[in-house]
Residue, then its C-alpha position, 0 to 999 in steps of 0.5 A: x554329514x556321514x552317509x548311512x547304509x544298511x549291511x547285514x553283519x553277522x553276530x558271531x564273527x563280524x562279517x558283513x554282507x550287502x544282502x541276507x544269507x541263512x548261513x555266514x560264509x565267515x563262520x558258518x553260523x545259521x541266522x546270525x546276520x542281522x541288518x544294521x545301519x553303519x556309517x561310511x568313513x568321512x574320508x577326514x585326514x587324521x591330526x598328526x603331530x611332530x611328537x606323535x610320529x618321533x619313535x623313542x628308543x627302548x633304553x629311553x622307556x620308564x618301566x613302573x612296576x605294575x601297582x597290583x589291587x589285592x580282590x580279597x579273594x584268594x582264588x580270583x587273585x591267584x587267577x589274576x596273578x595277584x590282584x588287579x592291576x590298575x589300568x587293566x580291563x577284564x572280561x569275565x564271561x560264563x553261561x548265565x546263572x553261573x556266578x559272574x554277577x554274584x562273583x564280582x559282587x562280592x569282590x567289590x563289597x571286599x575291595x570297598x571293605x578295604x578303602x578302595x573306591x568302587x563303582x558297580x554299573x548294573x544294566x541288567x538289574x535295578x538298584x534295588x535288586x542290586x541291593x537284595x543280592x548284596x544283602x544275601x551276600x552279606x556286603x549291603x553294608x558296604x561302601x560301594x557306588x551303583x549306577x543302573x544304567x546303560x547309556x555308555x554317555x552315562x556311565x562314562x560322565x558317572x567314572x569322570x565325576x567319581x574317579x573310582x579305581x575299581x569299575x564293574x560293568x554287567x554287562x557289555x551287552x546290554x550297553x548302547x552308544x547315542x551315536x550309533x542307531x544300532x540296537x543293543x547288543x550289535x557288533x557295532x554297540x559292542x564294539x564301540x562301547x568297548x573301545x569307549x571303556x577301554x579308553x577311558x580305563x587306560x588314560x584313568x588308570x582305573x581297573x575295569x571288569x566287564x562282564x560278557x555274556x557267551x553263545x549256546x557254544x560256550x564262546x563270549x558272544x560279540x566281535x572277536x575284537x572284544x578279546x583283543x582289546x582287553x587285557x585279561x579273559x576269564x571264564x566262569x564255568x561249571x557244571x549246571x547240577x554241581x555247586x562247584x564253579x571253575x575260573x580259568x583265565x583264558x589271557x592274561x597280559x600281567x600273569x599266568x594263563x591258563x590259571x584255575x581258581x575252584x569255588x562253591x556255590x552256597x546260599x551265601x554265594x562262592x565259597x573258596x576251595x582251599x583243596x580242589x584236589x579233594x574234589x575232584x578224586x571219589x571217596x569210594x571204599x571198594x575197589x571197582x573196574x574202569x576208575x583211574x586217577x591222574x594229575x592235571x596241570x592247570x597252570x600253575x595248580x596241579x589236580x587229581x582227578x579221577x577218570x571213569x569208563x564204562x563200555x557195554x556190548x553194543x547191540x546194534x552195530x554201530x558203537x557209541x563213543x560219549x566223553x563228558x570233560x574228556x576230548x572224544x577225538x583223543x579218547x577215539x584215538x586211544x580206543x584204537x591204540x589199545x585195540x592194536x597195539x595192547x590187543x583189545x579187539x573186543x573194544x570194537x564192537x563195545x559203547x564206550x563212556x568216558x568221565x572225569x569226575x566233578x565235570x573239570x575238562x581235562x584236556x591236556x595229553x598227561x592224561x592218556x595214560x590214566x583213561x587208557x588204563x580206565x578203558x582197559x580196566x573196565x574191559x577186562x573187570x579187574x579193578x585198579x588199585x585206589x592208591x594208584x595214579x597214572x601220568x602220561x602221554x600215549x602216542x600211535x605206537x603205544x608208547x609213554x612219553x613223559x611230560x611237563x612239570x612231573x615231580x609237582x604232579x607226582x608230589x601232590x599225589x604223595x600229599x593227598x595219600x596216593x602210594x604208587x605213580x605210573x609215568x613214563x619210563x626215562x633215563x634218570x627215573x624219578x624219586x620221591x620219597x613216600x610214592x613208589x614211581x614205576x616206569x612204563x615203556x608202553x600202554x601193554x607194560x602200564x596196563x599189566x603193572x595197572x591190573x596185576x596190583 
């Protein structure tokens, strides 16, 4: 029989101590060690074969092309990078109450609508409230298979009988091993129960969603392995009082990363957005200060939105600096560019507040240029022109460096009515036909051709 010990294993990152500690000397985490009781190696030698140890020459590797399985809704395919591919495992995670029940659901009433074989494990819900959100959902008709459970035996026994090709696991939290005396939810539940449906889904050939619950820091909680072991990570975000949802594929081994799908919540559950851009630019009729408008690259998809700021004389010495989905590490960094390279010394002793409209987090540096212009319109109280649209990246020395993928950034502009683009200035400038792009050398240039309009 195997020996048992107890080890206290923290939650977060999987570090393990022989003794509590309040705080993880891994990860820093408070409280997140817990007693568990593993067991020691066997010490058993592992079965080798003659076949197994024989390499065989890449030239000698049959390459089959990837068998994609189309969901049936558009925006979690174009973030799948065309449907499901059979054999792959997917870990959906969010904050709870965001959709990825209500999401998957919905995906398996069109899959099963389509002829494919479908099995839903719910350990969260019974098969009744299963039933009531496919009513509300308008799939209760469908063909598909639940299975209430969460005994990873079980369910495991339920895929081997049926021989589904699509498999759906809400959630891997809530999974337990009889082999394990850990409680649900542990590094060890998690870790083996993943690494049972993995398995399973590999030599099956089924697709498998998990769903995944994530930490009050918004990362997936469980042992970073989780991540590792499957094929393509997909967050579910958005903002608490907006009905717009963001799926973005954070790993993908069969497409694109980075990819964004836009959804909104309805009584009826997601509704697909067919033009995001929309979403995400005002429709304000009068022009007002601090208010820019760039385009974000998410992968493939480019994005307008609109960036606010507000900065207010600050009473009592020591400034605020609040962002929501903008970067406040980079918007510090602009602060101080325009403050002494545009000569913006009244920005030192005012609170700043940076915005992007609709909650999408903007993180990628095309924006610099769009919330410096923002800061520096409100400042000065000269309104930007709302047909104008800003792309960039700022350096220290207050400097326009160009970026990635411009003309499709520039393009979208055009589509959606803007008629003037502020970019860096390079040697063979930009023409698109409809749009007037301008070149900037630097900040000070950009914010003089911005409020001069």
């Amino acid at each position: 029989m195997p020996k048992l010990k107890a080890l206290f294993i923290c939650q977060q990152c999987g570090h393990q101590a022989i003794k509590w500690a309040g705080r993880c000397p891994s990860c820093s985490a408070w409280n997140s060690l817990v007693e568990e009781i593993v067991e020691e190696p066997s010490g058993r030698a592992a079965v080798v074969t003659e076949e197994s140890v024989t390499p065989t020459p890449l030239a000698e590797v049959m390459l089959d092309e990837a068998t994609r399985i189309p969901t049936g809704i558009g925006e979690l395919d174009r973030v799948l990078g065309g449907g499901l591919v059979s054999g792959s495992v997917t870990l959906v995670g969010g904050e709870p109450g965001i959709g990825k029940s209500t999401l998957l659901l919905s995906m398996t009433g069109r899959l099963s609508g389509s002829g494919s074989r479908v099995l839903y494990v719910s350990g969260e819900e019974s098969l009744r409230q299963t039933k009531l959100r496919a009513v509300r959902l308008g799939v209760a008709s469908s063909s598909v298979s639940l299975l209430a459970h969460t005994q990873l035996e079980v369910i495991t026994e339920a895929i081997r009988r049926t021989t589904p090709q699509i498999v759906v696991v809400d959630s891997i939290q809530v999974l337990e091993s009889a082999e394990l005396s850990s409680a649900p939810g542990s590094i060890s539940q998690v870790r083996a129960c993943a690494h049972t449906l993995v398995r399973m889904a590999k030599t099956s050939g089924c697709a498998l969603l998990v769903i995944g619950h994530v930490t009050k820091e918004g990362f997936l909680a469980g042992p970073k392995v989780l991540e590792h072991l499957v094929d393509t990570v997909l967050y579910f975000e958005g903002e608490p009082t907006s009905g717009f949802r963001l799926l973005r594929s954070i790993k993908n081994r069969f497409g694109a990363t980075y990819e964004l799908g836009v959804f909104h919540m309805t009584s009826e559950g997601l509704v697909e957005v067919s033009n995001p851009s929309e979403l995400f630019v005002s429709d304000r009729t009068e022009r007002a200060p601090g208010c820019m408008v760039t385009v974000s690259l998410e992968g493939s998809r480019p994005l307008l939105v609109e960036l606010q700021a507000l900065t207010a004389p600050c009473p009592i010495g020591f400034p605020r600096r609040r962002t929501t989905g903008v970067d406040v590490n980079r918007m510090a960094m602009l602060l101080a560019v325009l403050e002494r390279r545009v000569g913006l010394h009244q920005v030192a002793q005012q609170d700043v507040f940076v915005s992007s409209l609709g909650g999408l987090r903007v993180v990628e540096p095309a924006a610099d240029l769009a919330i410096a212009l923002a800061i520096a319109s409100n400042l000065k109280e000269h309104p930007t022109s709302k047909t104008d649209v800003a792309i960039g990246e700022v350096g220290l020395t207050g400097e326009v460096r160009p970026v990635l993928n411009l003309a499709q950034r520039i393009h979208e502009a055009r589509r959606i009515g803007f008629q003037r683009g502020l970019v860096a200035a390079t040697k063979t400038p930009l023409a698109v036909e409809g749009i007037e792009i301008i070149g900037v050398r630097s900040v000070r240039d950009a914010v003089e051709a911005a409020l001069n309009s």
